[in-house]
Backbone as CSV, one residue per row, in Angstrom:
resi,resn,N_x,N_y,N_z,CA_x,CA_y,CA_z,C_x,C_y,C_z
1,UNK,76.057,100.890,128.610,77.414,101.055,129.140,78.268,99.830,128.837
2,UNK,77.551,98.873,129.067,78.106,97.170,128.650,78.892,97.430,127.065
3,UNK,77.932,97.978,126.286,78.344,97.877,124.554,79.526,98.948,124.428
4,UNK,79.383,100.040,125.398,80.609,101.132,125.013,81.730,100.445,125.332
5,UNK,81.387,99.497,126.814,82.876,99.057,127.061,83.161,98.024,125.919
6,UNK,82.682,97.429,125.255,82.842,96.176,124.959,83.606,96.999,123.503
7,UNK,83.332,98.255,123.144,83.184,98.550,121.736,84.665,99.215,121.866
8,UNK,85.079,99.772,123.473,86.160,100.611,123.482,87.773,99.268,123.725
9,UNK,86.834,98.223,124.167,88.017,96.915,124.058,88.375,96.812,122.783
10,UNK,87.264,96.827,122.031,87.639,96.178,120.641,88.507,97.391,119.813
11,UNK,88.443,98.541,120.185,89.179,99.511,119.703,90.883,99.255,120.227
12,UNK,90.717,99.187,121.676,92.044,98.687,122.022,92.880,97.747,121.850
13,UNK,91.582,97.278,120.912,92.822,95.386,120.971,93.224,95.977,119.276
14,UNK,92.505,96.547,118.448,92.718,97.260,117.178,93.907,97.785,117.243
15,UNK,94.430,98.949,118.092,95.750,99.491,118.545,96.844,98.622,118.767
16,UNK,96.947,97.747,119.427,97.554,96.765,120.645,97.977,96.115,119.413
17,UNK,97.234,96.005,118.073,97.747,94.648,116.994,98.458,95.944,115.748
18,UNK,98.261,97.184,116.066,98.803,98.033,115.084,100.540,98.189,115.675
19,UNK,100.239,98.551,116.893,101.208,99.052,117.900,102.254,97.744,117.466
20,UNK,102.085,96.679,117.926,103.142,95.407,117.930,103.339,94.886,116.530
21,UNK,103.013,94.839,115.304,103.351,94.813,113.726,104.199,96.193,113.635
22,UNK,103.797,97.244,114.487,104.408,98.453,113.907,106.268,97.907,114.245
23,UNK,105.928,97.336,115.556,107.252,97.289,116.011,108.612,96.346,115.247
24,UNK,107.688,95.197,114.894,107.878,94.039,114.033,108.468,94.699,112.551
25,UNK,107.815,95.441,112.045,108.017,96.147,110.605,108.669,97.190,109.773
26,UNK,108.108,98.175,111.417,108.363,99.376,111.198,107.415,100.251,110.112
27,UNK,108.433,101.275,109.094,108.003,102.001,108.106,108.162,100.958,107.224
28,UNK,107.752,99.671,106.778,108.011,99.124,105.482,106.697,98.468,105.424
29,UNK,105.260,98.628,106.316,104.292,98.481,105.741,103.061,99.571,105.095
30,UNK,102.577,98.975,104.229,102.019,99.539,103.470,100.280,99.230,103.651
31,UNK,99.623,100.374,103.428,97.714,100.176,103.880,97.578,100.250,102.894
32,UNK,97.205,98.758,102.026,96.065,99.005,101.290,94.510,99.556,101.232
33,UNK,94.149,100.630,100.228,93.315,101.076,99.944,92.140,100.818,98.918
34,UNK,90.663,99.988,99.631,89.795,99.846,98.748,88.637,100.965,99.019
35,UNK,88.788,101.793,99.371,87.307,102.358,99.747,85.935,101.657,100.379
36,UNK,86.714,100.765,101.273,85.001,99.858,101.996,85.803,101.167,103.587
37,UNK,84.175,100.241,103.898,84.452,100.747,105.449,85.625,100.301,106.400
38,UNK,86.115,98.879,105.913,87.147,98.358,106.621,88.426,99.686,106.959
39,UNK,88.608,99.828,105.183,89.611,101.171,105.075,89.531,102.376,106.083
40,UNK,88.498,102.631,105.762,88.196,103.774,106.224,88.338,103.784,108.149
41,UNK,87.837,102.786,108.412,88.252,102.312,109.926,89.618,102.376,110.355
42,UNK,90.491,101.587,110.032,91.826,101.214,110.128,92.925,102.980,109.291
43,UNK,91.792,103.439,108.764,92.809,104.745,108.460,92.473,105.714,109.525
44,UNK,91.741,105.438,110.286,91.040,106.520,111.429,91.665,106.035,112.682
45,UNK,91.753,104.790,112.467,92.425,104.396,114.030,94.129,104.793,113.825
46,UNK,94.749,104.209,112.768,96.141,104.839,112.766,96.460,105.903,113.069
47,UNK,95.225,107.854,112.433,95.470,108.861,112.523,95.308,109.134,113.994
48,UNK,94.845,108.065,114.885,94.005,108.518,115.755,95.051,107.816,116.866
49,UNK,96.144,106.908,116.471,97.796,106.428,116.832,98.761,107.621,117.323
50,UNK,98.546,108.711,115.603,99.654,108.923,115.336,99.611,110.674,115.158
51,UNK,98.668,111.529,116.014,98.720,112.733,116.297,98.114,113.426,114.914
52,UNK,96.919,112.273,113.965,95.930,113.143,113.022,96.572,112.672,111.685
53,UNK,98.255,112.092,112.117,99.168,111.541,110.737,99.222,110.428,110.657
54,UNK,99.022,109.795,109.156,99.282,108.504,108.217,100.760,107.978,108.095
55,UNK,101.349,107.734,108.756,102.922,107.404,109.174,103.314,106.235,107.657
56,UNK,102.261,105.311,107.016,102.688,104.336,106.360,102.031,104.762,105.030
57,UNK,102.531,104.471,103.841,102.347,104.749,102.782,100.532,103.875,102.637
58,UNK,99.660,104.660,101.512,99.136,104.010,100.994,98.779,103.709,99.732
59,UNK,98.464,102.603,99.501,98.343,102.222,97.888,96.859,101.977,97.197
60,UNK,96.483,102.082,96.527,95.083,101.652,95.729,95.103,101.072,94.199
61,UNK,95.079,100.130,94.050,95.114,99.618,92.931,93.921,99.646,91.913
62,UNK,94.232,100.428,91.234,92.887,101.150,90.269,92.527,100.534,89.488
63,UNK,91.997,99.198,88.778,91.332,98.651,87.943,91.146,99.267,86.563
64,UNK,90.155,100.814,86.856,90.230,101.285,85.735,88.312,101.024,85.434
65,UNK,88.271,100.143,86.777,86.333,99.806,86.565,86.227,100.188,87.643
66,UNK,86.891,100.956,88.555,85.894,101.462,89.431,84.856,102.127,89.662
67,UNK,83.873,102.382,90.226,82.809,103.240,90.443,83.196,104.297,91.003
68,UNK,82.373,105.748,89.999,82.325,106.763,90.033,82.041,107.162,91.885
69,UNK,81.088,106.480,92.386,81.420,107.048,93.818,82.716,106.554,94.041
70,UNK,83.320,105.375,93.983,84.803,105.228,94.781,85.707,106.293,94.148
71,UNK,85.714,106.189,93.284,86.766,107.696,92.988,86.332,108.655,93.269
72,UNK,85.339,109.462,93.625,84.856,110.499,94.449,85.232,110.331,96.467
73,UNK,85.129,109.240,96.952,85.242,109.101,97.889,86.989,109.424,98.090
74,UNK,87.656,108.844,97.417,88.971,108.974,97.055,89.714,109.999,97.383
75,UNK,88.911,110.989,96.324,89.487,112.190,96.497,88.973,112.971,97.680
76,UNK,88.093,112.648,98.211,87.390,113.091,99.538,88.158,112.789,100.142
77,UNK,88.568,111.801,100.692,89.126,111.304,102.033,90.644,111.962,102.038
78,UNK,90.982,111.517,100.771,92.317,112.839,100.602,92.755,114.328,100.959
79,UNK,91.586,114.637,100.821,91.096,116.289,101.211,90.970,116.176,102.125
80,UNK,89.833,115.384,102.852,89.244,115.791,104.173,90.471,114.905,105.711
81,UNK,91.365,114.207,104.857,92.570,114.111,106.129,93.996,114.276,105.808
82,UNK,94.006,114.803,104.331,95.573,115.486,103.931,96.035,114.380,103.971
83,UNK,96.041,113.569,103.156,96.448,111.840,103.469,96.937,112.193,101.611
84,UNK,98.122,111.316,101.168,98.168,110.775,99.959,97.941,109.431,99.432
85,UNK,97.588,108.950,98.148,97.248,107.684,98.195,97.767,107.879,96.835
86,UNK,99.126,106.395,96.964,99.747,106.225,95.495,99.157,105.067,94.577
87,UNK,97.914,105.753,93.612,97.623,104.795,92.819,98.703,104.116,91.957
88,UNK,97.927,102.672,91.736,98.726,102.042,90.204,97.477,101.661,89.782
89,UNK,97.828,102.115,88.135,96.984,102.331,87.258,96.865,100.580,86.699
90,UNK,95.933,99.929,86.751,96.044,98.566,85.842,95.034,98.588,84.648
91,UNK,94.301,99.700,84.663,93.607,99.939,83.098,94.274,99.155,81.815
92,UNK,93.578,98.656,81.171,93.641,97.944,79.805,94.369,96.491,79.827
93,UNK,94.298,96.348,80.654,95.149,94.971,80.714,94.643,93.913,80.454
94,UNK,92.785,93.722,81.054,92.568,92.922,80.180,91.637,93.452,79.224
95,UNK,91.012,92.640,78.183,90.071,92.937,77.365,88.817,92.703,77.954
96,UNK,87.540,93.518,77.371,85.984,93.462,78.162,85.790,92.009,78.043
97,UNK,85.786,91.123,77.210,85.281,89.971,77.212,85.656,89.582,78.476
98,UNK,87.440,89.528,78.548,87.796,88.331,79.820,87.282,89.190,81.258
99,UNK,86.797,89.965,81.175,86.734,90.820,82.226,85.153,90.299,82.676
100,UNK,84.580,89.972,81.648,83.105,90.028,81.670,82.915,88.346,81.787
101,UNK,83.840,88.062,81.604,83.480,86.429,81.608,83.850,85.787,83.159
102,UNK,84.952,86.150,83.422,85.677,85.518,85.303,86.166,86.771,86.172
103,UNK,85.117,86.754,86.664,84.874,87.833,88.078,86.788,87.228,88.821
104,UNK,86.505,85.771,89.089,87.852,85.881,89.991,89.297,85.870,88.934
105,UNK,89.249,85.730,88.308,90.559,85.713,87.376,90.977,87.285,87.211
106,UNK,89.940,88.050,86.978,89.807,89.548,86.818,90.590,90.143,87.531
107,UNK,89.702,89.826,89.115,90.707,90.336,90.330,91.790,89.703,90.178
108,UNK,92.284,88.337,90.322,93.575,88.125,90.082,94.807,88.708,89.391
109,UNK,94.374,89.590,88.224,95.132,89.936,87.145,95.472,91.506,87.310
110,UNK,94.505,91.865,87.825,94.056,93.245,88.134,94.335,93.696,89.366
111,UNK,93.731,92.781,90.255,94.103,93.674,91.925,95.200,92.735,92.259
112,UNK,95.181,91.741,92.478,96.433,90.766,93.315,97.145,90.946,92.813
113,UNK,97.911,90.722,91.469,98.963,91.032,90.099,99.619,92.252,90.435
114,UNK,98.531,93.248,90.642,99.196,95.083,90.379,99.620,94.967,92.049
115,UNK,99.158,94.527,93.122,99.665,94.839,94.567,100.829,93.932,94.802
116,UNK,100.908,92.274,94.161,102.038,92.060,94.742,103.083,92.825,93.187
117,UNK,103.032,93.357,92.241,104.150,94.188,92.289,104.314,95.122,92.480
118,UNK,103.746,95.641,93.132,103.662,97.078,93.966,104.346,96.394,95.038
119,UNK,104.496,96.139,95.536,105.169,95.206,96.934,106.676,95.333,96.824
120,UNK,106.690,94.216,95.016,107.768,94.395,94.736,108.938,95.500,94.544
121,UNK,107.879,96.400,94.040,108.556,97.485,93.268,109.332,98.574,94.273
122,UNK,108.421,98.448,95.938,108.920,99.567,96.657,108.971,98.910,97.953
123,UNK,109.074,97.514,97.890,109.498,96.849,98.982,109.120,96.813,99.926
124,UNK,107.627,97.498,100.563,107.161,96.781,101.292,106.882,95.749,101.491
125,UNK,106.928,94.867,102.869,107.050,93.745,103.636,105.548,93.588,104.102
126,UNK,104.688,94.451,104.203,103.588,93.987,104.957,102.550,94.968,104.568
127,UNK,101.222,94.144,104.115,100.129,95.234,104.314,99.331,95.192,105.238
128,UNK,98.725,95.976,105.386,97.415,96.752,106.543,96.320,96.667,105.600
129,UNK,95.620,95.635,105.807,93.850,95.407,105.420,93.721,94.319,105.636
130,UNK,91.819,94.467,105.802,91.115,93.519,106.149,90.746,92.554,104.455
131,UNK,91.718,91.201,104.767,91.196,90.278,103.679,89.915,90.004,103.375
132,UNK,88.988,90.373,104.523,87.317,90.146,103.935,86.755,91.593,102.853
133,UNK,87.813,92.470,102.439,87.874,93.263,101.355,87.223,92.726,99.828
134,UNK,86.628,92.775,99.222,86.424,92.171,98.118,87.425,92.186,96.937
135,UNK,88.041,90.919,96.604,88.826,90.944,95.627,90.153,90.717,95.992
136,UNK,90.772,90.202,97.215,92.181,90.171,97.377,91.972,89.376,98.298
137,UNK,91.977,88.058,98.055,91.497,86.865,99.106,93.053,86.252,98.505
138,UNK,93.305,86.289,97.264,94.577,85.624,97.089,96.032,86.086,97.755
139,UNK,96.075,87.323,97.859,97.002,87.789,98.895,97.380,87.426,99.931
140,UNK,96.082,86.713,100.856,96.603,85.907,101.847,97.969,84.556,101.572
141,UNK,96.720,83.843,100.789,97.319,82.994,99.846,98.983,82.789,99.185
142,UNK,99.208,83.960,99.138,100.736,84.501,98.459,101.819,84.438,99.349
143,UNK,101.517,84.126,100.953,102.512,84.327,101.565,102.857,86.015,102.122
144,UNK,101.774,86.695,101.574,102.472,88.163,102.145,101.755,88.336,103.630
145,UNK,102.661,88.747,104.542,102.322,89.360,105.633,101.541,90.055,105.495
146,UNK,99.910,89.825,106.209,99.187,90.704,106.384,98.640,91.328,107.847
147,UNK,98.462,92.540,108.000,98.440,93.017,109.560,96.791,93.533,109.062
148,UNK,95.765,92.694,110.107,94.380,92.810,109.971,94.365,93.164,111.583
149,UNK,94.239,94.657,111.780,94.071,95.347,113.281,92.233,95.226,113.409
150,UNK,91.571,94.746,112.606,90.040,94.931,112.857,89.491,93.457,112.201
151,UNK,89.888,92.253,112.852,89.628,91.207,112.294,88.159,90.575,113.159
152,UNK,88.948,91.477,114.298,87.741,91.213,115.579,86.777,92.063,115.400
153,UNK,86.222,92.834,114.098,85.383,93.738,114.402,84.094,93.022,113.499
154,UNK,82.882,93.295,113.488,81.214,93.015,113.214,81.063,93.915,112.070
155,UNK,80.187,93.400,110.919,79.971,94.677,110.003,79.273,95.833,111.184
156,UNK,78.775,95.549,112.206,77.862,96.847,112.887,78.967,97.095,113.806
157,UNK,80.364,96.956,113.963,81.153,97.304,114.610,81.817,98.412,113.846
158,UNK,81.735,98.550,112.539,82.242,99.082,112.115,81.621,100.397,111.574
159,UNK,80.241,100.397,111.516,79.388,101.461,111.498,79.323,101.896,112.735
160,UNK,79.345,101.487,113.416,79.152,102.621,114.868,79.989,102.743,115.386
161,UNK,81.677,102.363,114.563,82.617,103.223,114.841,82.259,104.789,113.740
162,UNK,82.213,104.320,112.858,82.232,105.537,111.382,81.258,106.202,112.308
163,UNK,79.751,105.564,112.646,78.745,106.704,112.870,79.031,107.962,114.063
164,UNK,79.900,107.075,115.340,80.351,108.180,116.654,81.015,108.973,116.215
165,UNK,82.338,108.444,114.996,83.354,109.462,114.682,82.849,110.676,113.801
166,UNK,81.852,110.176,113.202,81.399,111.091,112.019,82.402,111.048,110.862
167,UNK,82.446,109.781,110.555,83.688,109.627,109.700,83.159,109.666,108.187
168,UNK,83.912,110.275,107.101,83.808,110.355,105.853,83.676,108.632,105.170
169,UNK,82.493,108.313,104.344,82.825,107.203,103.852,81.833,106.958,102.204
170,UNK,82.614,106.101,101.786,81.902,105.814,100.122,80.229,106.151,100.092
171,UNK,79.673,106.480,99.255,78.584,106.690,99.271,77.224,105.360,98.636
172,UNK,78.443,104.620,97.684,77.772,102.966,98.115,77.113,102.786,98.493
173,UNK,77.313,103.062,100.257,77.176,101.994,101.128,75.430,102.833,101.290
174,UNK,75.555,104.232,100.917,74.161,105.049,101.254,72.995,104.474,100.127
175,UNK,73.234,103.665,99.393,72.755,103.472,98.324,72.179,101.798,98.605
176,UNK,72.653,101.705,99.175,71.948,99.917,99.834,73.366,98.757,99.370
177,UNK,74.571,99.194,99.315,75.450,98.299,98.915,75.969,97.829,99.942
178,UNK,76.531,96.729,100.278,77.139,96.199,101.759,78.447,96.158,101.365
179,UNK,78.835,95.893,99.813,80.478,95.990,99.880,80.787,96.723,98.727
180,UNK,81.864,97.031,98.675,82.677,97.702,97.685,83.522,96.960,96.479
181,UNK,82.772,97.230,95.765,83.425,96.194,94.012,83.653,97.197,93.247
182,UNK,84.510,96.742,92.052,84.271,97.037,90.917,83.197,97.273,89.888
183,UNK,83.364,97.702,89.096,81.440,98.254,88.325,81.134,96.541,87.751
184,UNK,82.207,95.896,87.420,81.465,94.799,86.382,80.671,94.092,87.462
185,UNK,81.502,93.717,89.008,80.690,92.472,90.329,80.086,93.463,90.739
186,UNK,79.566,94.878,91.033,78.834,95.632,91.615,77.024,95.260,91.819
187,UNK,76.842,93.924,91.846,75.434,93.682,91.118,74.619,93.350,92.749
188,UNK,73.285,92.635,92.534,72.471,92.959,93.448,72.729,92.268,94.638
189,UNK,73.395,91.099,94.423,74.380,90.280,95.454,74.917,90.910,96.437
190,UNK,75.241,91.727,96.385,76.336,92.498,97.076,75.425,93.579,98.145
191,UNK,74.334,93.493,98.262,72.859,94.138,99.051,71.390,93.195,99.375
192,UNK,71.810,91.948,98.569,70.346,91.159,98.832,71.336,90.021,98.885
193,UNK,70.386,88.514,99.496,70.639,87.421,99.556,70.556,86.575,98.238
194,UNK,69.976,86.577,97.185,70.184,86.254,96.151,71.447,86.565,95.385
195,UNK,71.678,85.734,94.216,72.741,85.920,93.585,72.169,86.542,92.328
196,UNK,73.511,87.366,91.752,72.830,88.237,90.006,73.064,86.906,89.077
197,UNK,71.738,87.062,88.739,71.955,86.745,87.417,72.344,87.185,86.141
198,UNK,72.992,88.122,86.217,73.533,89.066,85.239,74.542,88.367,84.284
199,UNK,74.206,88.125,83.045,75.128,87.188,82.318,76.266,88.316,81.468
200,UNK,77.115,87.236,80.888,78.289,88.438,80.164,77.981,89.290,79.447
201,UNK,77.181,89.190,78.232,76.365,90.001,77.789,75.634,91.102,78.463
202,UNK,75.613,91.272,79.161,74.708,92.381,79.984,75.805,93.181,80.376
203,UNK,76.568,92.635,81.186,77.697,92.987,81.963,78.479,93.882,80.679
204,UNK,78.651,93.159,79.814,79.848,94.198,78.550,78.686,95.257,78.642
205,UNK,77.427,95.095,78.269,76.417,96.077,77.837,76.401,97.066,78.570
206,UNK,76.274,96.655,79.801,76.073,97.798,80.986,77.690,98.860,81.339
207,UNK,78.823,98.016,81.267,79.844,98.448,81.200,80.076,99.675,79.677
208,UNK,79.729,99.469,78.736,79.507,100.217,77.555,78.931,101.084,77.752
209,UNK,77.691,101.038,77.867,77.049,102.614,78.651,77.064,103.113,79.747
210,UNK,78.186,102.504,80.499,78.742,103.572,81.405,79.956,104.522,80.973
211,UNK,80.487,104.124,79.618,81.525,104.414,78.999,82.832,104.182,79.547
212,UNK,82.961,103.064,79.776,84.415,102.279,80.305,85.110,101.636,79.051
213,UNK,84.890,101.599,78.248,85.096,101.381,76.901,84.271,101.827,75.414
């Protein structure tokens, strides 16, 4: 009974920080969309605001290396809550080498690059996500207003929200992954305490026969 209450605070203080940015902002923020569980949380608590409806636009910035489950999940979550999600396409921008050589420059060019001009382009003032997202740590960085309604939440806070709700989520995570990357950082790091040793060479290789180029 201790953990429900403790779990139904942390839901309320989730609201309480949506509710007061909402007021602050209005309709000019925008939820970024990565397909982790963070997302998927913070899109359940809004519908769950706002009578089943997504009141704020969302965006996903497509790389173009994502994994075949995240674009399946994608279109799932689309279906299964009538939600739209306005990709921008950043395919080809860079070449496999530089892609394969700096994991953080990648994201830089690719995810931070394509969202703050997406920002630009349609003027939202503020996004909705959790910066412990993989790949958009520089966003903080940038000066953009960010509204993190689940900053207070535990990775197991966030599964046994998904697990009570029975909530739709990436299939990743069923697979032993703890976060959500791109195919090139998708490596064993990201499920074990060790780091990949996966050098560039491998990385173009493995990217090649997945047919991403």
């Amino acid at each position: 009974m201790i953990e429900t209450r403790k779990e139904e605070d942390k839901i309320g203080k989730a609201k309480e920080i949506l509710y007061e940015k909402t007021n602050i902002f209005g309709n000019s923020m925008a939820i970024l969309f990565t397909g982790s569980k963070e997302t998927t949380v913070i899109l359940d608590l809004i519908r769950d605001m706002n009578n089943g409806k997504v009141p704020f636009p969302i965006v996903h910035i497509d790389t173009g290396l994502e994994t075949a489950e995240l674009y399946d999940y994608r279109e799932e979550i689309q279906k299964a809550w009538n939600i739209g999600i306005k990709i921008i396409n950043r395919q080809g921008l860079l070449s496999l080498d530089d892609i394969a050589s700096d994991a953080k420059n990648c994201c830089k060019k690719l995810k931070e690059e394509g969202l703050l001009e997406a920002l630009r382009q349609y003027g939202w003032k503020a996004l909705i996500f959790d910066p412990r997202d993989s790949g958009y740590e520089g966003i903080v960085d940038a000066g953009i207003p960010v509204v993190n309604p689940v900053a207070h939440f535990d990775e197991l806070d966030f599964w046994r929200y998904i697990k009570q709700k029975n909530l739709p989520y990436c299939s990743l995570y069923r697979k032993g992954f703890r976060l959500i990357a791109c195919e090139p950082c998708l490596r064993p790091w990201l499920r074990k305490t060790e780091p990949s040793e996966e050098n560039k060479e491998e990385i173009i290789s493995r990217l090649k026969n997945l047919g991403y180029f």
